[in-house]
Structures are given as structure tokens and as C-alpha cells.
Backbone bond lengths (Angstrom), bond angles and torsions (degrees), N, CA, C in turn:
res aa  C-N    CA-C-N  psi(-1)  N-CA   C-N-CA  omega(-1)  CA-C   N-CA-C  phi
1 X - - - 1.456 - - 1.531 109.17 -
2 X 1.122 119.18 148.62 1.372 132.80 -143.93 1.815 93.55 -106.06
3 X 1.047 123.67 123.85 1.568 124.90 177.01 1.146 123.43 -160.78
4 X 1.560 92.68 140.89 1.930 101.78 -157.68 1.618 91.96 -131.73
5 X 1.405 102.61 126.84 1.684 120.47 -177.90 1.337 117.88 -117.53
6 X 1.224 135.09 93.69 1.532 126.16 -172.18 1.468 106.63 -97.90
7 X 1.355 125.59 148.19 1.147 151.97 157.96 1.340 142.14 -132.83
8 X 1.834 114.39 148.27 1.480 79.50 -173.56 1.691 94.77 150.69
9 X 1.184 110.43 -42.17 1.636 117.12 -141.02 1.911 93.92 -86.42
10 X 1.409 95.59 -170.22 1.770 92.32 -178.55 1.675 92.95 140.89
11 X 1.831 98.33 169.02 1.028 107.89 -156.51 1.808 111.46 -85.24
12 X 1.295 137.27 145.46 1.400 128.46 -165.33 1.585 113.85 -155.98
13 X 0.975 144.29 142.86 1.346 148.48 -167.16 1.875 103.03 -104.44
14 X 1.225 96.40 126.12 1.404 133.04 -176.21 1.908 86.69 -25.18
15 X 1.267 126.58 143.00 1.383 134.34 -142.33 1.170 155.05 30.44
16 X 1.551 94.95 17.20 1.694 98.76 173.20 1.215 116.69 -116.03
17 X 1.026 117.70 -129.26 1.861 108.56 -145.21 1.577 95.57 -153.34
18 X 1.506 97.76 142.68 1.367 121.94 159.59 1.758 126.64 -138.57
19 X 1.526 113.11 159.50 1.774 98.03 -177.85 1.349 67.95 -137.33
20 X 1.900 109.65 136.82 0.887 135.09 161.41 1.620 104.42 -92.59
21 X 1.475 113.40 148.79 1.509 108.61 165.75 2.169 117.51 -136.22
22 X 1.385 101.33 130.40 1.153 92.56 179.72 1.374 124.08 -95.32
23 X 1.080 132.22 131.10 1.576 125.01 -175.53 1.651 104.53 -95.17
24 X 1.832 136.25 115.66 1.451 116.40 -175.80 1.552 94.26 -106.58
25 X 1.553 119.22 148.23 1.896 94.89 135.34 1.023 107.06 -146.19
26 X 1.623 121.10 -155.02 1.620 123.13 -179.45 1.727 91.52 95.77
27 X 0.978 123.48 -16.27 1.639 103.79 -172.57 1.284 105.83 -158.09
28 X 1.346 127.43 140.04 1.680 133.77 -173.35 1.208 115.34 -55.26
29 X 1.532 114.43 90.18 1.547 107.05 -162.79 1.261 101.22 -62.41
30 X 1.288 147.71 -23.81 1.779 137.48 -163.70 1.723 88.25 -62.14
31 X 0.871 121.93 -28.28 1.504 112.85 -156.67 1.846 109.77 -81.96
32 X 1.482 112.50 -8.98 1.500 109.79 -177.82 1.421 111.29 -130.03
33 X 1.182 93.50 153.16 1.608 111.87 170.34 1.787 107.81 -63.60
34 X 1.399 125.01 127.35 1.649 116.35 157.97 1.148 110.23 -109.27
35 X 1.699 120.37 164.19 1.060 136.83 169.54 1.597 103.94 -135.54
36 X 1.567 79.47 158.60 2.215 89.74 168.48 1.604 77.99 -110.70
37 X 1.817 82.36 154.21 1.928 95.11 156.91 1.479 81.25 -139.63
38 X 1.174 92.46 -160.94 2.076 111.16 177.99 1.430 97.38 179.23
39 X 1.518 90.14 161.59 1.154 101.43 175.51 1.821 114.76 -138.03
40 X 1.597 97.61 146.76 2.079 84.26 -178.08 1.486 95.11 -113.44
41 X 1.202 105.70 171.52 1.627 122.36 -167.41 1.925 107.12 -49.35
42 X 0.875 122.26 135.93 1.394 124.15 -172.98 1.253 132.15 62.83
43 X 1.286 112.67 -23.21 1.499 124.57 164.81 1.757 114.60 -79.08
44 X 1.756 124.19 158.84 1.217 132.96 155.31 1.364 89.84 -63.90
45 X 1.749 86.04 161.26 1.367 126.94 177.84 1.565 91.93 -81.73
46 X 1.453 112.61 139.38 1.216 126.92 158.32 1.384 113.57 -132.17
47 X 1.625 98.73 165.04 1.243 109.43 167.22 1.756 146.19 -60.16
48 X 1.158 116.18 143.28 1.420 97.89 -159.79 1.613 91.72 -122.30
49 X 1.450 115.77 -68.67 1.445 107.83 -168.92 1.812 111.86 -142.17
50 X 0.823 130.03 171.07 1.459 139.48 173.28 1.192 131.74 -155.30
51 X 1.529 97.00 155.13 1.740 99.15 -157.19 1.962 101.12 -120.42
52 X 1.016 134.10 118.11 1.734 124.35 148.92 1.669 123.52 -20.00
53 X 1.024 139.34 149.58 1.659 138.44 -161.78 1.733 93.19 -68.89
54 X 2.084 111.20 -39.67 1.425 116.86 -174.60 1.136 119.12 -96.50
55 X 1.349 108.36 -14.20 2.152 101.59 162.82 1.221 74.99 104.31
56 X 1.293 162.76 72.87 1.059 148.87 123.37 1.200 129.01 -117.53
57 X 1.649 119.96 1.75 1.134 116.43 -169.57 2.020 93.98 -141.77
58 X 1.295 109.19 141.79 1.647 94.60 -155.39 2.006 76.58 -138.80
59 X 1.743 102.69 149.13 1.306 109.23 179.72 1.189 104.10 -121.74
60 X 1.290 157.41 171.60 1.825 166.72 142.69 1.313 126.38 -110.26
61 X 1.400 129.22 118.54 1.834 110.46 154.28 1.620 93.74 -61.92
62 X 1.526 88.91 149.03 1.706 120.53 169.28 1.765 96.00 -46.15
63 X 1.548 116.36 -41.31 1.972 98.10 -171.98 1.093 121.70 -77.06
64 X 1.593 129.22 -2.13 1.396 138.99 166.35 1.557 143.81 -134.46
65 X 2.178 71.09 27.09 1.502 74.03 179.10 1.741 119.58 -84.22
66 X 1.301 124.75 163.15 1.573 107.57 -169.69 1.253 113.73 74.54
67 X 1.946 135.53 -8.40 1.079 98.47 166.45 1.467 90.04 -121.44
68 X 1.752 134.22 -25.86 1.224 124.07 178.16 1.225 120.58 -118.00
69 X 1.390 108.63 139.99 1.526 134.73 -154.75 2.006 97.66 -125.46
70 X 1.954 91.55 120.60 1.560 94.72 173.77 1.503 91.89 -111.04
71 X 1.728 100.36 168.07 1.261 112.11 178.67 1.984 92.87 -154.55
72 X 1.603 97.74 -177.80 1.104 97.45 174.34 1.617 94.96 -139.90
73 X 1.393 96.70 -154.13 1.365 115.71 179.57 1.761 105.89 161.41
74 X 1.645 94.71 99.74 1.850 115.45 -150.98 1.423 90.71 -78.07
75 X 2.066 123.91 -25.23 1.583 91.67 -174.95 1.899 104.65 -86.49
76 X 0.857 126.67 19.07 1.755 129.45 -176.03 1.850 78.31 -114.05
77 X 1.002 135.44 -41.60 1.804 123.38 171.83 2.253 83.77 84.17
78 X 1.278 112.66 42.89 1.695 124.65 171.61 1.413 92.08 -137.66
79 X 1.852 63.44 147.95 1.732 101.99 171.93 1.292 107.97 -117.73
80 X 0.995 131.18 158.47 1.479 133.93 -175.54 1.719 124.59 -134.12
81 X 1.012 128.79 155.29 1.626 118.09 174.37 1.636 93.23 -154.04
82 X 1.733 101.30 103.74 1.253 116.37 153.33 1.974 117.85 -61.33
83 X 1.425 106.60 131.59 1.806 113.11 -178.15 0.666 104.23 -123.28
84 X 1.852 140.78 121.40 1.052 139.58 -175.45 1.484 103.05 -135.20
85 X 0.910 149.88 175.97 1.731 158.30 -110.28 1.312 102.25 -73.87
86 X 2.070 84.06 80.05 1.978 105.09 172.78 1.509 107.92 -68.75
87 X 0.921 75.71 163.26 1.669 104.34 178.61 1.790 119.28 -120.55
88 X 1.080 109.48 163.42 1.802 105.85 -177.28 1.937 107.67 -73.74
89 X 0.942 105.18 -23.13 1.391 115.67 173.48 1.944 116.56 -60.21
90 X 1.321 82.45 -45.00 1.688 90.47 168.74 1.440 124.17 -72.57
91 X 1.354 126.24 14.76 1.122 132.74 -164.35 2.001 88.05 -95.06
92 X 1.816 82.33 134.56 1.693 91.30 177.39 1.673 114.68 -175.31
93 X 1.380 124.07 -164.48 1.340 114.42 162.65 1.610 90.93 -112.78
94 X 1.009 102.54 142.52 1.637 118.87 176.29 1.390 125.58 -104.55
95 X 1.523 104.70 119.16 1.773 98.18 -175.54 1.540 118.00 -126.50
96 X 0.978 131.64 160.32 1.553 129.77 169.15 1.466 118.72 -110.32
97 X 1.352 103.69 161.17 1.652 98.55 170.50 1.304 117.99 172.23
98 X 1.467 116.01 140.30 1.403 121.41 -166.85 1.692 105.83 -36.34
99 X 0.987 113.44 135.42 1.807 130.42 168.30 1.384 98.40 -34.15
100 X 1.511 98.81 -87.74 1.777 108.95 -127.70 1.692 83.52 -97.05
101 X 1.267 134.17 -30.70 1.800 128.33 169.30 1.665 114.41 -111.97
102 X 0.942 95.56 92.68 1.757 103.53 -178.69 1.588 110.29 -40.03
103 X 0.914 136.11 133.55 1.581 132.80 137.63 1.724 123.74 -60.96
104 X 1.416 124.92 -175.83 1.144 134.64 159.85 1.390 89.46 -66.45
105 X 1.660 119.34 140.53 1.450 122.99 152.36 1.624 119.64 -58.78
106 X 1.629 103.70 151.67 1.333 83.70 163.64 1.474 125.87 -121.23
107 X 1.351 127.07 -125.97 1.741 111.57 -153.68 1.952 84.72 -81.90
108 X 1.372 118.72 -15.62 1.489 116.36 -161.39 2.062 111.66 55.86
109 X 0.992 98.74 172.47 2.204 110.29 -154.90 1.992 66.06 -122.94
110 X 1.625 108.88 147.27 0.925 133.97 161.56 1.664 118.97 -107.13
111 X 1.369 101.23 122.54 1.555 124.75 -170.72 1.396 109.17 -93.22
112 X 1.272 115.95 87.66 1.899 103.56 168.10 1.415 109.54 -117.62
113 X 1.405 104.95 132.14 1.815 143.73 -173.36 1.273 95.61 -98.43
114 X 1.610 112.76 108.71 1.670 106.88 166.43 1.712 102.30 -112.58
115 X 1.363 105.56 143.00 1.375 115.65 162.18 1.619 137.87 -75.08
């Protein structure tokens, strides 16, 4: 069974920092691409960042690029998303998930940016 655990999130004042972490299993993570998306209250979930199955190839939306940085590390079977000088805009629940074969989502880590 396929399961995706994020952690990480919490409350933070407009320029500081958070590392989200995803825990996956059920499937050989070396073998897939991950992404974070999130989503904020009333809006779709969008995309946030992406990773290559080998960590070598890294993707961004244009609103975080330059400040958040994902990584992995395939023998812990985590994904990660370094946040660095958030903003209130970035406030969301945050989720990950295989690229190219989705899983069930999971509960996603809640991100709140206070000003």
C-alpha cells in the first residue's frame, strides 16, 4: 500500500524558514520523480517544486524559485522542501507526490506565514 507522510510545517513569521519532510513507501522510490504542491484556502492545489527519481534534476514554480530548495535522499525513501524567506502568500497545506503516477494524497503539514 502506497503511503505518503509529510512533516514539517508550523507557524513562522514572514522571513524565516521551514524544512518540510516527506516520508513515501509501497514503491521503489529511486524509481520516481516527486513533487510538493499545496494548496491555500479557496484556491487549487498547485505546484510547487520537483525532484528527478536521482536528485539530479530539480524543477520550480516562478513564486519560489530562489527561495525553496527540494532534495531527496532514496535510502530514508524522503523528499524534502527546504523554505527560506517565506512570505504570507506561501501560507498553505503542503503535499507531495509521485510525478508521473499519483498516489492517494496525504493529510499534507500545514504552512502558516504571519506578517
Amino acid at each position: 500500500q502506497v503511503q505518503l507522510v509529510e512533516s514539517g510545517g508550523g507557524l513562522v513569521l514572514a522571513g524565516g524558514s521551514l524544512r518540510l519532510s516527506c516520508a513515501a513507501s509501497g514503491r521503489t522510490f529511486s524509481n520516481y520523480d516527486m513533487g510538493w504542491y499545496r494548496q491555500a484556502p479557496v484556491k487549487e492545489r498547485e505546484f510547487v517544486a520537483a525532484i528527478s527519481g536521482g536528485g539530479g534534476s530539480t524543477y520550480y514554480a516562478d513564486s519560489v524559485k530562489g527561495r525553496f530548495t527540494i532534495s531527496r535522499n532514496n535510502l530514508k525513501n524522503t523528499v524534502y522542501l527546504q523554505m527560506n524567506s517565506l512570505k504570507p502568500e506561501d501560507t498553505a497545506i503542503y503535499y507531495c507526490n509521485f510525478r508521473n503516477r499519483p498516489a492517494t494524497w496525504g493529510q499534507g503539514t500545514q504552512v502558516t506565514v504571519s506578517s
